[in-house]
KOLDREN-340470 format. One line per 10 residues: number of its first residue (from 0); their letters; for each residue x, y negated, z of C-alpha. Coordinates in steps of 0.05 Angstrom, whole numbers, padded with zeros to 5 digits. Example, Ala and Ser with C-alpha at 12.3 -4.5 7.8 and 13.67 -1.06 7.14 Angstrom:
0) as) 00246:00090:00156 ~ 00273:00021:00143
This chain:
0) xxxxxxxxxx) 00000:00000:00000 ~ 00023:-00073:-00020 ~ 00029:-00126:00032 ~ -00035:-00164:-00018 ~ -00066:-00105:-00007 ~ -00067:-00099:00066 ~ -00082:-00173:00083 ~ -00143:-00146:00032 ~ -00166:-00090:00075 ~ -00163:-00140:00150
10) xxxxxxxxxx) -00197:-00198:00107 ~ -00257:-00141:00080 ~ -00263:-00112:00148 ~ -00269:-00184:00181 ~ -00321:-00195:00130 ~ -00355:-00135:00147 ~ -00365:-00151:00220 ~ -00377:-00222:00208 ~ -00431:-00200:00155 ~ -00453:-00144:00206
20) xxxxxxxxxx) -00467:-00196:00264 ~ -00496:-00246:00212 ~ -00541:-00200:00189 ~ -00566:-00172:00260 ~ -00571:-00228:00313 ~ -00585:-00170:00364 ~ -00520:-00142:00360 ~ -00481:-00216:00368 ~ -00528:-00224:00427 ~ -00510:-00159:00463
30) xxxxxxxxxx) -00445:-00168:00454 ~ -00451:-00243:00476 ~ -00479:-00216:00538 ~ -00436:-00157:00549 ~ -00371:-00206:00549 ~ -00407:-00260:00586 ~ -00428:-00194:00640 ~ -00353:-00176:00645 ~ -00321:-00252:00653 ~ -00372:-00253:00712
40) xxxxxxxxxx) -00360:-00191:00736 ~ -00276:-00203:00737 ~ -00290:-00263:00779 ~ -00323:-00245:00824 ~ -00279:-00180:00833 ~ -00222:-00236:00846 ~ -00265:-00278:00886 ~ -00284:-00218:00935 ~ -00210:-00203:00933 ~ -00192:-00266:00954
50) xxxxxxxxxx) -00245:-00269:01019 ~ -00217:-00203:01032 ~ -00141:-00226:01042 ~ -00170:-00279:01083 ~ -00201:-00249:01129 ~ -00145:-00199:01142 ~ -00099:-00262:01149 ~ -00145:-00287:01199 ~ -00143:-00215:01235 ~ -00057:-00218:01228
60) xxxxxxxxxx) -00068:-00280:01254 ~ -00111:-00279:01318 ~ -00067:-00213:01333 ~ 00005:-00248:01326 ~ -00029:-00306:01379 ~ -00050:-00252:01421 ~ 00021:-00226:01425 ~ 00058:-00282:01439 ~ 00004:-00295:01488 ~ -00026:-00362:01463
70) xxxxxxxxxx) -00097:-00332:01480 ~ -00112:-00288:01535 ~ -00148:-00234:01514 ~ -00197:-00233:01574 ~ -00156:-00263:01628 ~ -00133:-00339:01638 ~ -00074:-00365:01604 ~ -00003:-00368:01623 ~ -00011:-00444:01633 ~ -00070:-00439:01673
80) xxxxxxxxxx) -00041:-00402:01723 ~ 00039:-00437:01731 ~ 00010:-00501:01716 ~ 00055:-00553:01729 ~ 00126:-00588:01687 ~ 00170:-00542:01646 ~ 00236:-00567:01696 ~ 00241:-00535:01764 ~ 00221:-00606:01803 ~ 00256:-00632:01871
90) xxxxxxxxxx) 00292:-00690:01883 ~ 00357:-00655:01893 ~ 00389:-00591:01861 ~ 00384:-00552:01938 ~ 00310:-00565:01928 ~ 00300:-00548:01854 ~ 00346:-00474:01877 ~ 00289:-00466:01929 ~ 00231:-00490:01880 ~ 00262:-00430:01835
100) xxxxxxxxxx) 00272:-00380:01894 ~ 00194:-00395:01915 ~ 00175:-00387:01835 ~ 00205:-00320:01832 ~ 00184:-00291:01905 ~ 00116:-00308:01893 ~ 00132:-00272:01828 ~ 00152:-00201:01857 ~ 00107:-00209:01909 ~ 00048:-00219:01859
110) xxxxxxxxxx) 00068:-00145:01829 ~ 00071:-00113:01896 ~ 00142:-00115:01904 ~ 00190:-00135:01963 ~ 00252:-00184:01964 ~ 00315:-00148:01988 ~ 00362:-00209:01982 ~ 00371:-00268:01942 ~ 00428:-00312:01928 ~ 00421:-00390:01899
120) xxxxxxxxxx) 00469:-00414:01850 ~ 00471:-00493:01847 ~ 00550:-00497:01834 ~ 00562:-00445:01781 ~ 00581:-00454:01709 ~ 00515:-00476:01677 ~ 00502:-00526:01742 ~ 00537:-00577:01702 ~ 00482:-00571:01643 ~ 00431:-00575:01697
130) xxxxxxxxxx) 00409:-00502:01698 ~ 00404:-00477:01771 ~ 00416:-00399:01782 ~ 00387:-00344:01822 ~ 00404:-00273:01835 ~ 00351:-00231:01876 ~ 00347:-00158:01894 ~ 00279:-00125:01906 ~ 00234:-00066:01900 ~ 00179:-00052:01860
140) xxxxxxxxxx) 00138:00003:01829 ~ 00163:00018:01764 ~ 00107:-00003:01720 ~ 00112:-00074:01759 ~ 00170:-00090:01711 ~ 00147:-00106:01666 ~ 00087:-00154:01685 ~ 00144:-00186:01732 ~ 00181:-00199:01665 ~ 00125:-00225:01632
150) xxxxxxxxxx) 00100:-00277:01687 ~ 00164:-00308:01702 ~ 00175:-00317:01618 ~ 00117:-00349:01599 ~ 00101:-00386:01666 ~ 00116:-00455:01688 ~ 00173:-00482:01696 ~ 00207:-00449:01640 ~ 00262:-00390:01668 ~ 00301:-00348:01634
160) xxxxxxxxxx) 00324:-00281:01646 ~ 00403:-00282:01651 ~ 00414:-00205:01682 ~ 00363:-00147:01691 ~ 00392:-00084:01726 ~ 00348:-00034:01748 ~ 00366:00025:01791 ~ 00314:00091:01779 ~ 00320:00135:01848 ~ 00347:00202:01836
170) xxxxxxxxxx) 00293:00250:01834 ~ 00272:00320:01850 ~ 00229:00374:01828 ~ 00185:00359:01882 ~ 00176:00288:01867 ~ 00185:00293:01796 ~ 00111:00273:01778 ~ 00104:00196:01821 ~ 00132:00140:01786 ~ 00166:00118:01851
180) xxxxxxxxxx) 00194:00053:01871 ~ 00256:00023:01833 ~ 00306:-00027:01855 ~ 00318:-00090:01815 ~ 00379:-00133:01802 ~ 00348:-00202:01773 ~ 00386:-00261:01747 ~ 00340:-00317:01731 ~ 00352:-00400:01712 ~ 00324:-00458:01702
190) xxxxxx) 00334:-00530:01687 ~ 00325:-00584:01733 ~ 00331:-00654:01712 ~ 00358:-00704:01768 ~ 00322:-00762:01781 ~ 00257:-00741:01746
């Protein structure tokens, strides 16, 4: 076949199918309708899509606020209950070291556990930054951890968690089953801003 004689054969069947829907309206209508049924049909396929990725954004979303504890998921929030200034307050550093060692007794003590000793650091290295320093020993029940670790994070005034040893008791086949009380090294700071 000769190139004249293919651009022939796709200009006849173009005039076949024009002729064809020239001829019969019905046809050019259904197929009018079927195309028109199928745009509509795509968009709103993308359009449901759409709603569908925003709503499980919105899900991700509420879920990641949850976690880093923005909402409380059926309890107060963090702020609620350590209201107060993000800088351990007193008008000298010997008072802002017992503002912290009151912030973190009240801490243990809200998990059920017991102070062994404690040791305030107002002269250390970070003292010159303005970070005061505590050490404290106590006892807890082993699933206390990790709520003790959570309230003195996200409470108020902001502390941070310097050193965490914790000491399981050796155990034996007879008490193998009880969680059991562990003991706790804690190293915790936090700022304190003179004259404020």
């Amino acid at each position: 076949m000769s190139p004249g004689n293919i651009s022939d054969a796709n200009l006849s069947s173009g005039n076949i199918v024009t002729r064809t829907l020239t001829h019969s309206p019905l046809i050019a209508v259904v197929l009018y309708l079927a195309v028109t049924c199928g745009l509509l049909a795509t968009a709103g396929l993308a359009i449901a899509n759409i709603l569908d990725h925003q709503r499980a954004l919105a899900q991700t979303s509420d879920l990641l606020d949850q976690l880093r504890g923005r909402k409380a998921h059926g309890a107060l929030s963090s702020s609620a209950e350590h209201p107060g200034t993000p800088f351990l307050e007193g008008p000298t550093v010997t008072v802002a070291g017992a503002a912290l060692l009151q912030r973190v007794a009240t801490a243990v003590s809200n998990v059920g556990g017991t102070i062994q000793s404690s040791q305030v650091d107002v002269l250390g290295t970070q003292a010159k930054d303005g970070f005061v320093g505590l050490v404290v020993s106590c006892e807890m029940e082993q699933p206390a951890l990790q709520k003790l670790l959570y309230d003195l994070e996200v409470g108020m005034p902001f502390l941070f968690v310097d050193q965490l040893d914790v000491q399981v008791p050796q155990t034996t086949t007879a008490n193998e089953g009880g969680a059991g009380r562990i003991r706790v090294v804690l190293g915790v700071s936090g700022q304190w801003q003179a004259g404020k």
